[in-house]
C-alpha positions in Angstrom: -57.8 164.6 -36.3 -60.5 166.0 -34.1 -62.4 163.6 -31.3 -65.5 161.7 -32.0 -68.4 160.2 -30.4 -70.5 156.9 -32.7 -73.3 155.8 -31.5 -74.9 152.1 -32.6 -77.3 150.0 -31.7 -76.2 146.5 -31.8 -77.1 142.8 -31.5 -75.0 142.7 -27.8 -77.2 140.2 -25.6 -74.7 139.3 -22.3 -72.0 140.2 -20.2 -69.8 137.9 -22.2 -70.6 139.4 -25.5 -69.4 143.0 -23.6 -65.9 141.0 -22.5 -65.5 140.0 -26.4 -66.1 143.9 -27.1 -63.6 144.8 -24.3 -61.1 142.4 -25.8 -61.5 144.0 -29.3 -61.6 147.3 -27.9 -58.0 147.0 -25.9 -56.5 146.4 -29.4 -57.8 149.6 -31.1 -55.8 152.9 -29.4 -58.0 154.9 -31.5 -61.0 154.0 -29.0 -60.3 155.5 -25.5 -63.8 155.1 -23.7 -66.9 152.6 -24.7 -70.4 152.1 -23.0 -73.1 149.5 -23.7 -76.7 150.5 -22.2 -78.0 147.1 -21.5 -81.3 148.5 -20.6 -81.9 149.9 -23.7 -84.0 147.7 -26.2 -81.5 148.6 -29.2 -78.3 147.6 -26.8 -76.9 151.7 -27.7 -72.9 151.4 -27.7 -71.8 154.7 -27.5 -67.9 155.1 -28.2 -65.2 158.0 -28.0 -62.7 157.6 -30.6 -60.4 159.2 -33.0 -59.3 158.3 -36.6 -61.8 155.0 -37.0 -64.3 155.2 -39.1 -68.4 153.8 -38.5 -67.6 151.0 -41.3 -64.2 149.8 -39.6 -66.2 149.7 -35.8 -69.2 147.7 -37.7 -66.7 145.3 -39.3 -64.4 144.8 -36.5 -67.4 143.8 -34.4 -68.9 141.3 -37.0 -65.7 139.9 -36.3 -66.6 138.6 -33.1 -70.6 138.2 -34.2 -72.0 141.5 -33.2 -73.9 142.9 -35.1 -73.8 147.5 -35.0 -75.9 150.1 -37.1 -74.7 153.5 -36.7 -77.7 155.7 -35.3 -77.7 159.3 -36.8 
């Protein structure tokens, strides 16, 4: 399985809404290195993964009541 980098804008608002990502995050090996731009109006996560899928990122995260759209 070859590396990949998702991009999504998302409904992040806080620094405690980037610790409940964090949390998440530490449970999925497949995810090695996450940003959120925070001064970016769409809240851009950009993630470094392998073998997770847009769908399983945006569902994961609805988990915890964020809210991600992949951008193409």
């Amino acid at each position: 399985m070859e590396e990949q980098i998702l991009i999504f804008r998302t409904s992040v608002r806080n620094a405690r809404d980037i610790k409940h990502i964090a949390a998440l995050f530490t449970l999925c090996p497949q995810i090695y290195k996450w940003n959120v731009d925070m001064e970016d109006w769409e809240k851009v996560l950009r993630i470094e993964c392998q073998g997770i899928t847009p769908p399983e990122i945006s569902k994961a995260l609805r988990a915890i009541n964020i809210y991600a759209q992949e951008l193409e």
